[in-house]
C-alpha distance (Angstrom), angle and dihedral (degrees) to the residues before:
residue distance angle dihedral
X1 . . .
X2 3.81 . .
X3 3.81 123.0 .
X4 4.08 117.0 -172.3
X5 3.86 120.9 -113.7
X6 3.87 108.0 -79.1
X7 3.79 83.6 49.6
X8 4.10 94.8 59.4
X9 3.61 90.0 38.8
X10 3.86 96.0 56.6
X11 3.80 95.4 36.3
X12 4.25 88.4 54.8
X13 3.97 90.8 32.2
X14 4.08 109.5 24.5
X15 3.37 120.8 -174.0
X16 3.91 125.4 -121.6
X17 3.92 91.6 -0.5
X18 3.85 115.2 167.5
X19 4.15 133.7 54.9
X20 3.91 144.4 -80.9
X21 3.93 112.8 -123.6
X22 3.42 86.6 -157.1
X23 3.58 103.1 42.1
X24 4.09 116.7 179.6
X25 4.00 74.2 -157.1
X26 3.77 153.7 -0.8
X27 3.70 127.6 -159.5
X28 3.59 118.4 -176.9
X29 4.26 136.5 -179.7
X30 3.09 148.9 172.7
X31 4.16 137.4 53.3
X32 3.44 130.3 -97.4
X33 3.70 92.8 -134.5
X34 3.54 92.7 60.2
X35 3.78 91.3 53.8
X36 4.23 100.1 -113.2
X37 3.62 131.1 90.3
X38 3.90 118.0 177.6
X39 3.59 119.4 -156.7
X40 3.74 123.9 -169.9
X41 3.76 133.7 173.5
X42 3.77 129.0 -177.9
X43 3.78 149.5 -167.5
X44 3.70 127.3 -161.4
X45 4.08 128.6 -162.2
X46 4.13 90.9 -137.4
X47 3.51 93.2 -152.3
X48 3.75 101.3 59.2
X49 3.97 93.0 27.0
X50 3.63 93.9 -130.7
X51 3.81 139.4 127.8
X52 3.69 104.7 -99.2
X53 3.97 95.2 166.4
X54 3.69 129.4 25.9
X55 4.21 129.7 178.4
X56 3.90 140.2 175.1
X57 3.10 146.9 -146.8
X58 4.04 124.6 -177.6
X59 3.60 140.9 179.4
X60 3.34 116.0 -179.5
X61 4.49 141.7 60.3
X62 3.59 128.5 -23.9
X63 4.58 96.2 -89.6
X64 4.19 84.0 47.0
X65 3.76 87.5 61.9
X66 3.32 100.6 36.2
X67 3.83 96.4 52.6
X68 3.72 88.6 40.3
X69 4.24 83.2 59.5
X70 3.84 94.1 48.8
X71 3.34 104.2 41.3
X72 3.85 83.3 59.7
X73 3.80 89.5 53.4
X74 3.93 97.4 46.0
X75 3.78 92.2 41.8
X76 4.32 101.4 53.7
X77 3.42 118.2 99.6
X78 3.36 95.8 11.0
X79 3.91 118.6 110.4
X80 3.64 122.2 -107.0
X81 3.79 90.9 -98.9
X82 3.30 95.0 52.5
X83 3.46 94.7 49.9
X84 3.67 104.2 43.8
X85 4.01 76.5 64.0
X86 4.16 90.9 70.9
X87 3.64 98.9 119.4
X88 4.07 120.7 -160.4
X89 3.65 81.1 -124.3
X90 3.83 92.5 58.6
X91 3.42 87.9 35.5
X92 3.94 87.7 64.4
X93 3.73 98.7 39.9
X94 3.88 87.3 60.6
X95 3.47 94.3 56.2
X96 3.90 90.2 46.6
X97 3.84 97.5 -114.0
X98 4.00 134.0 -38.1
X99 3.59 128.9 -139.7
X100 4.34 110.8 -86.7
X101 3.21 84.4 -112.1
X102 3.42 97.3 52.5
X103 3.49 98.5 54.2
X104 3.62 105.0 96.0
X105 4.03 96.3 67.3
X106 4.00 78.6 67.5
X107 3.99 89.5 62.7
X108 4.07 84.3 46.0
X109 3.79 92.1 49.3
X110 3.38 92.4 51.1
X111 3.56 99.4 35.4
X112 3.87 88.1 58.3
X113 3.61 96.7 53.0
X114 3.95 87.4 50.3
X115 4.03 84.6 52.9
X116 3.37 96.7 50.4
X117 3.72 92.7 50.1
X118 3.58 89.0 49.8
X119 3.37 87.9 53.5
X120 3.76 95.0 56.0
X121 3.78 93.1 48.8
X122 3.94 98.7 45.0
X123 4.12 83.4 54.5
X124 3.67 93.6 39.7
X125 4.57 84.8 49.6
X126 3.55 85.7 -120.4
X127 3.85 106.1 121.6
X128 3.78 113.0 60.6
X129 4.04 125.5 -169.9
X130 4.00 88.8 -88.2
X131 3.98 89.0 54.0
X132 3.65 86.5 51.8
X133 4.06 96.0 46.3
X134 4.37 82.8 48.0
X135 3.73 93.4 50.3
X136 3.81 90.6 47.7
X137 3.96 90.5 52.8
X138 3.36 89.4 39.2
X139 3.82 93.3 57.6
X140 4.29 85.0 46.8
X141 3.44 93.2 48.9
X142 4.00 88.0 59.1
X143 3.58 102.0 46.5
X144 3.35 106.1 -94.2
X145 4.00 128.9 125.1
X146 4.00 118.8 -125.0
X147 3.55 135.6 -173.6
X148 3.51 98.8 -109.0
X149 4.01 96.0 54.9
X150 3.76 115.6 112.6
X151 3.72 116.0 -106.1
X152 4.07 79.9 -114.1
X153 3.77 91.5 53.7
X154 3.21 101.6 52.3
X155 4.62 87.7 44.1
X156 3.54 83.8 48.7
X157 3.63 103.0 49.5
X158 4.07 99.5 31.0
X159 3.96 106.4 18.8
X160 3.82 98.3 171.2
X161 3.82 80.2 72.0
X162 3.48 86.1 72.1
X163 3.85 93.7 93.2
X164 4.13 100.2 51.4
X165 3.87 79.9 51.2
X166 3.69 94.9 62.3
X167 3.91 82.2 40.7
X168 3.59 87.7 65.3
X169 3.69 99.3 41.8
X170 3.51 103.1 -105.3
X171 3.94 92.7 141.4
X172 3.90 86.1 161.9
X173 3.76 84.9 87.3
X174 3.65 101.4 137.0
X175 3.75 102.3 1.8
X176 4.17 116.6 116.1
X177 3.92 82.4 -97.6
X178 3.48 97.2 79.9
X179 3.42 96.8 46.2
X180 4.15 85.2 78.0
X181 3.53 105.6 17.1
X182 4.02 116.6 100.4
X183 4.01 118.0 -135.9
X184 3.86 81.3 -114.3
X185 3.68 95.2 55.1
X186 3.75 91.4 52.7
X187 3.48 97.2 41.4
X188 3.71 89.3 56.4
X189 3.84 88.6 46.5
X190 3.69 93.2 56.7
X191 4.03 94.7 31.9
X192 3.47 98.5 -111.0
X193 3.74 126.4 158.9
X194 3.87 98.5 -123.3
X195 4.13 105.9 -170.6
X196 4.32 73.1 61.9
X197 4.04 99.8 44.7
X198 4.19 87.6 47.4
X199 3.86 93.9 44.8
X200 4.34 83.3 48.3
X201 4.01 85.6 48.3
X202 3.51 99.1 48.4
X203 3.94 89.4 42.4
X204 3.96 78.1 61.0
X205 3.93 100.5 59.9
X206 3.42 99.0 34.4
């Protein structure tokens, strides 16, 4: 598979690689069945709300490391805000394209760095149910496929994922069922690990 330039040169030389002992928060994704593991730690100047300290960890091909490295560098010193706006499509353009295939260790870079910011808030008593409900929409709204989607949703919005969800034994595709049962609901149902069945799914639409 061939990645461009920037892509070599951060996989060989990534930027910001390591950990924080004393993390303000960790955000981690990925499976290691599916071959990727993200690992993000952050630290944040409370004051200013702002990423003053950002490391990685990563486990996984040559486009998971690399996005892992540039999320890090697009993310500090911006405030949480601004960072939880990081898109896997911006994520991408930065590193001046990835292979298709490729393209889902984008969604886990940037769905680590949302973790880990989740993290900080939920230990800081910042992020309340409703904040949890409006992240989940939000992360609809822009494409991407979460847990607590209905089997429904996520046919409705993304039906070439229709396939991997027959993979996986959801044969209530289509039935009333899925019309009010959550991804995470089935998964548990059929004893599926569900962090790796929605890092598969987004792999799919991406």
């Amino acid at each position: 598979m061939l990645y461009n330039q920037k892509v070599q040169d951060l996989f060989l030389k990534p930027h910001n690689l390591g950990e924080i002992k004393d993390a303000d928060g960790v955000g981690e994704v990925g499976n290691a069945k599916c071959g990727d593991i993200m690992k993000i730690w952050i630290k944040v100047d409370s004051r200013k709300n702002v990423l003053k300290e950002i490391k990685f960890k990563t486990f996984g091909c040559a486009a998971a490391i690399a996005t892992s490295s540039i999320i890090t560098d697009m993310a500090m010193g911006k405030t949480l805000e601004e960072a939880e706006q990081i898109t896997n499509q911006d994520v991408a353009e930065e590193l001046e394209g990835l292979p298709p295939a490729k393209m889902h260790c984008s969604n886990l870079a940037a769905d680590a760095l949302k973790k880990a910011i989740t993290d900080y808030k939920q230990k800081k008593g910042g992020l309340d149910s409703s904040e949890e409900e409006k992240e989940a929409e939000t992360e609809k709204i822009s494409g991407h496929i979460n847990k607590k989607m209905t089997i429904s949703e996520v046919i409705e919005n993304h039906p070439k994922v229709i396939e991997t969800l027959l993979q996986f034994g959801f044969h209530c595709v289509g039935c009333q069922m899925s019309s009010v049962e959550t991804l995470e609901e089935g998964a548990q149902k059929h004893g599926i690990d569900i962090d790796e069945m929605v890092d598969v799914l987004n792999g799919v639409i991406n």
